[in-house]
N, C-alpha and C positions, 0 to 999 in steps of 0.2 A: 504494500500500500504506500500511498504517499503524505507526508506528513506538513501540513498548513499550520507554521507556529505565528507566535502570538504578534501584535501589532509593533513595526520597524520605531526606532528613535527614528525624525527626521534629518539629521545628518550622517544616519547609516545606510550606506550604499549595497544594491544587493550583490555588487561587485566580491563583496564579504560574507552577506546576511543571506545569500539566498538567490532565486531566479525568481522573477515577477511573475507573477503570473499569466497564462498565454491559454490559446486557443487555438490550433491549429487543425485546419480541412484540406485532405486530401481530395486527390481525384475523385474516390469512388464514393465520396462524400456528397460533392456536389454535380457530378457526372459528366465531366468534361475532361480535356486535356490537364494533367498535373503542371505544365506552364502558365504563366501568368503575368501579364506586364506592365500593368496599370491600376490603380484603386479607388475609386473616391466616394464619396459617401455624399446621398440628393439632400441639398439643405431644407428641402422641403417635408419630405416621406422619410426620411429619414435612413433609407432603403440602402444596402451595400453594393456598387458597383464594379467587376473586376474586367479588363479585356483576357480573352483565353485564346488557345492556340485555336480554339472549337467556334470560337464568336463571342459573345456577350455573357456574364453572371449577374444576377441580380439576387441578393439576399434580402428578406424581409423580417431577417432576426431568427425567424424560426426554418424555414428551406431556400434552396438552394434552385434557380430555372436559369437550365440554359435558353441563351435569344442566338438565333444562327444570323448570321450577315445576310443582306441578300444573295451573296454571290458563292456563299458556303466558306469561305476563307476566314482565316484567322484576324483577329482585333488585336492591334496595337496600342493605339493614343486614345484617350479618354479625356474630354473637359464637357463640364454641365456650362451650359452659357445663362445671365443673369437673370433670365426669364423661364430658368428650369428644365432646359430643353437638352438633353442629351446627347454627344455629337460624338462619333466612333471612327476613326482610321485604323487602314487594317494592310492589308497588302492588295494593292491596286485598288481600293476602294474606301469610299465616304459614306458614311448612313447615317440616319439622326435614329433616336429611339421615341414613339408615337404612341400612343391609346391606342385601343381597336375598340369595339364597341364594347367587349368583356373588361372594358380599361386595363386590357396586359398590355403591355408595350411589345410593340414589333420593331424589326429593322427598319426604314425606307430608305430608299437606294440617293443618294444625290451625284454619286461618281461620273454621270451624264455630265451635269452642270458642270461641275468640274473641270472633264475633259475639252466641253465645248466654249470655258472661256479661256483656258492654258492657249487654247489654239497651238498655232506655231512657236510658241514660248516652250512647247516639252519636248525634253528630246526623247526619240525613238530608240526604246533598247533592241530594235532587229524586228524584223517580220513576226508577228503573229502566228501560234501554233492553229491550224486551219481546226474547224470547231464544227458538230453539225449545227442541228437547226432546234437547239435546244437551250440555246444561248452563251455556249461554252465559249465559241469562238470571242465575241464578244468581252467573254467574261478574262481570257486570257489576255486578248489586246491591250483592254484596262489594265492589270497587272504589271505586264509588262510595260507599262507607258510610265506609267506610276510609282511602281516596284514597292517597295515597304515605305509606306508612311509613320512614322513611331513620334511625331514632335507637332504638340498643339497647346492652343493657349488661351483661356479665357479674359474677354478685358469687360469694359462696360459697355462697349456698343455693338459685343458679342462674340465671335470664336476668331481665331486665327491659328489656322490647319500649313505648317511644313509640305509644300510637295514641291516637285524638280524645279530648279530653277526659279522658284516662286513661292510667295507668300500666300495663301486662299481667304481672303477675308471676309466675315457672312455675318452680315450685320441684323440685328434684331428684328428686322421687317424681311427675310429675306433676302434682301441685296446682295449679290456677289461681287466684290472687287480681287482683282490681280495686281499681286504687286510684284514686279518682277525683283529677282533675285538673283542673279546667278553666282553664289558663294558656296561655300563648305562651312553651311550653317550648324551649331551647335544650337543650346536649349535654348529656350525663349522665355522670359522673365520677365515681369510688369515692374516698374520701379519709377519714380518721378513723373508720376502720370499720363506714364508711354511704358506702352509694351517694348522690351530691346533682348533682339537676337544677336548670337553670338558668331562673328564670321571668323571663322576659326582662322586668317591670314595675313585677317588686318586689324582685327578687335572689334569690338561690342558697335551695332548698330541702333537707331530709334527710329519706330516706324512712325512717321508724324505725316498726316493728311494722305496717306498713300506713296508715298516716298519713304527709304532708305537714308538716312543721314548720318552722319557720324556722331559717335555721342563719348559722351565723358562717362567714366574715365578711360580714357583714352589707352587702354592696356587691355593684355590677353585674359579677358576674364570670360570662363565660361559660368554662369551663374545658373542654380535650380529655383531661387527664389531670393526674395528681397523684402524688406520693413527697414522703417525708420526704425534710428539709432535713439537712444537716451539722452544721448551728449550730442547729436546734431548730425545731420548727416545718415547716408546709410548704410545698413548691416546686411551684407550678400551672404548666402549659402552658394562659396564655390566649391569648383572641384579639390580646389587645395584648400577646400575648409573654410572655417567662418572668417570673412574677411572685413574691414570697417573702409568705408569711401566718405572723407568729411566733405565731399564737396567739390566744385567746379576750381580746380587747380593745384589739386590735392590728388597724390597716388594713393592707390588703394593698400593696407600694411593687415596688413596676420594678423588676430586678435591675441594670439599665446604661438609664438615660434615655434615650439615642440610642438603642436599641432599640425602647424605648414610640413613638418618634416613628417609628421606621420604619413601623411597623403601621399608623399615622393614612394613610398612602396605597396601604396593600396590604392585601387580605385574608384572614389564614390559614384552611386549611379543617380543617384537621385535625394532630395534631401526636403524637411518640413519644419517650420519653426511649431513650437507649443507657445498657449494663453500665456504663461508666465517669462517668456524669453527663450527658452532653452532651445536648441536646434536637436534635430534627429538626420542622422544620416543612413543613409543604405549602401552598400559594400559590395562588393564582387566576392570577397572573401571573408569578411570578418561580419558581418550578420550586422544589426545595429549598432551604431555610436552616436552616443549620446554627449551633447555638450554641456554647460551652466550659461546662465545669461552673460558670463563675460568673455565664451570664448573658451574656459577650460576646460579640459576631458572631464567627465564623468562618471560614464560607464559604457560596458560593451556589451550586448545579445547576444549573442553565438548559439550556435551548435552546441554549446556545454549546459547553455540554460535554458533547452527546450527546442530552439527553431528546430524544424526538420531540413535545413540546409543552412550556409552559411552565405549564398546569395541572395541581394534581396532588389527587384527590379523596380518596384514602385512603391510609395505611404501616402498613406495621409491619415488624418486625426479625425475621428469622430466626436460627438456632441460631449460625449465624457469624459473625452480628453485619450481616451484609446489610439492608441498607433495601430493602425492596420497594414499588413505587408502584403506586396504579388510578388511570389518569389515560383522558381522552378516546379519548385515542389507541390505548391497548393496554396491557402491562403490563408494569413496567421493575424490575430492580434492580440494585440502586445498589453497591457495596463502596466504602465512603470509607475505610476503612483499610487498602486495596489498597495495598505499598511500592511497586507501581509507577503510571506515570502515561501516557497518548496524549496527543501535544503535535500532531496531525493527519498530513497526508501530506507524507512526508518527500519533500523536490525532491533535493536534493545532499548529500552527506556529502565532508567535507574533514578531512586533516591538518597541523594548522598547530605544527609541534614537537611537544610532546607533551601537545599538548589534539587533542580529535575535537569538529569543528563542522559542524554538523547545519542546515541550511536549513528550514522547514516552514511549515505554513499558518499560524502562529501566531507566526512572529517566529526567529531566530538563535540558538540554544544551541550554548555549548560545555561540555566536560567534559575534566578532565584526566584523562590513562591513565595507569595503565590502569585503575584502578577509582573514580571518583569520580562525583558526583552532576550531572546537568546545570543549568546555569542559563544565566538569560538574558543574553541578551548587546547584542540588537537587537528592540523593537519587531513592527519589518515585517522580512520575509522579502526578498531580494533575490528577483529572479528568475533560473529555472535557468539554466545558460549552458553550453552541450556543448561 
């Protein structure tokens, strides 16, 4: 069995104390593809969103419905735009997520519109694999024209979708605009009340009235997201970690050095700030990392405290403050401000006076009774002895 001890001091990390507690669904859970590449939770319905290799997940707290794309293909990018509406990239294809008359939501196809305002703006990855009359050919051309779409972005006058050489921008009444692009765009991040994408050749651009412009700060920042700073200025979630920008003439500097050097041998994939300041990062390898509001390490997730992998491809935070992950494996969420902690499978439980000492997969705690917090006592765990 697994043993849920008593309520954390707030300066005890379960880096020490413990693995937060978590929730993890596999595949055969919710019955799709065990990949996953995006998360985000309807601020409306409250409902959980995941892109799958399969199409669409949708949780409502209690099951799990896959939505297949129109075209059968896998979902990528994921952003709800400020009117509620649901907007999905996938490979060669765009779909919004709609009511039907049973109010489930279905796919609908928009990758037409798409194709027919890129025009001559896409380039052609090769002829078309020939299709019958059943729509496949079609469905291939699209694909190929388009190839994975994985990068999109909510603002206030509605979505902005990554595809070749261009920006797709679809504005709250429907409107389609193109804005031409032709970079090696990295993520796209809202910050000084412009959306700015990252051209990975020349630095960070702002999309202003339909144009491309160069923007401050003027360096290689790839950014997952951004909030004003305390002290003025703003605080980027980059690839090299939480970084502070004071301003129009000011370079961007590391919040904690040791941190910038962490990033030089891992690489983040995606990142979320939390209500109180603190940043959450997602990893290739090392599962969550967690910052404090100035920039310091905190703590780490892994594979040692629960996840079922230590990749993790997309977050984001729910109404209660929950971290939700899309990671390879299926889809987990996290509560790191659970007061309690799983320290593994408890072997023996002893009373030595008036502390209670706990044997487990994770080393010796004791605690004084009758109500105090456990800590550690021993490393390694003896083994049990009847």
């Amino acid at each position: 069995m697994w043993v849920a001890l008593l309520p954390l001091k707030a300066a005890e990390s379960p880096r020490t104390t413990g693995s937060p507690f978590l929730h993890a669904w596999r595949s055969e859970d919710y019955g799709a593809s065990p990949v996953n590449w995006r998360v985000e939770q309807h601020r409306t319905t409250g409902y959980i969103y995941a892109t799958n290799n399969l199409g669409m997940l949708e949780f409502d707290g209690t099951a799990w419905r896959l939505i297949p794309l129109p075209h059968g293909g896998a979902a990528r990018a994921l952003v709800i735009d400020p009117a509620g509406t649901i907007w999905v990239d996938g490979v060669g294809e765009v779909a919004t997520l709609v009511p039907t008359t049973t109010l489930e939501l279905q796919a609908v196809d928009q990758t037409a519109r798409v194709l027919a305002a890129l025009g001559n703006n896409l380039r052609t990855a090769g002829p078309a694999a020939d299709g019958g009359d059943d729509g496949t050919a079609d469905a291939t051309n699209a694909a190929s024209r388009l190839g994975s779409l994985n990068r999109a972005a909510t603002t206030s006058e509605g979505v902005v979708l990554r595809v070749p050489d261009a920006l797709a921008q679809f504005s709250l009444t429907g409107e389609l605009r193109i804005i031409p692009a032709k970079l090696r765009a990295g993520q796209l991040w809202w910050m000084d009340r412009a959306l700015h994408v990252e051209e990975l050749t020349r630095g960070p651009r702002r999309i202003d009235e339909g144009r491309l412009l160069p923007a401050e700060p003027d360096a290689r920042i790839n950014a997952f997201a951004a909030q004003p700073d305390p002290h003025g200025g703003w605080r980027l979630f980059s690839t090299r970690g939480p970084i502070r920008w004071a301003g129009s003439g000011h370079a961007p500097v590391a919040l904690e050095e040791d941190v910038e050097s962490m990033f030089r041998d891992e690489q983040p994939t995606c990142a979320v700030f939390l209500a109180d300041g603190r940043s959450v990062y997602g990893t290739t390898r090392s599962g969550l990392v967690v910052f404090d509001r100035d920039g310091k390490f905190d703590r780490r997730v892994d594979r040692r405290q629960g996840l079922p992998g230590n990749r993790v491809n997309g977050l984001c935070v729910d109404r209660e403050g929950g971290v939700w992950l899309a990671t390879p494996t299926g889809v987990v969420r996290v509560q790191l401000d659970s007061p309690f902690a799983a320290h593994g499978e408890a072997r023996q439980f002893a009373r030595v006076g008036d502390r209670l000492c706990v044997t487990h997969g994770e080393g010796l705690r004791g605690a004084w009774m009758p109500m105090d917090n456990f800590s550690l006592l021993a490393d390694s765990a003896p083994a049990a002895t009847t």
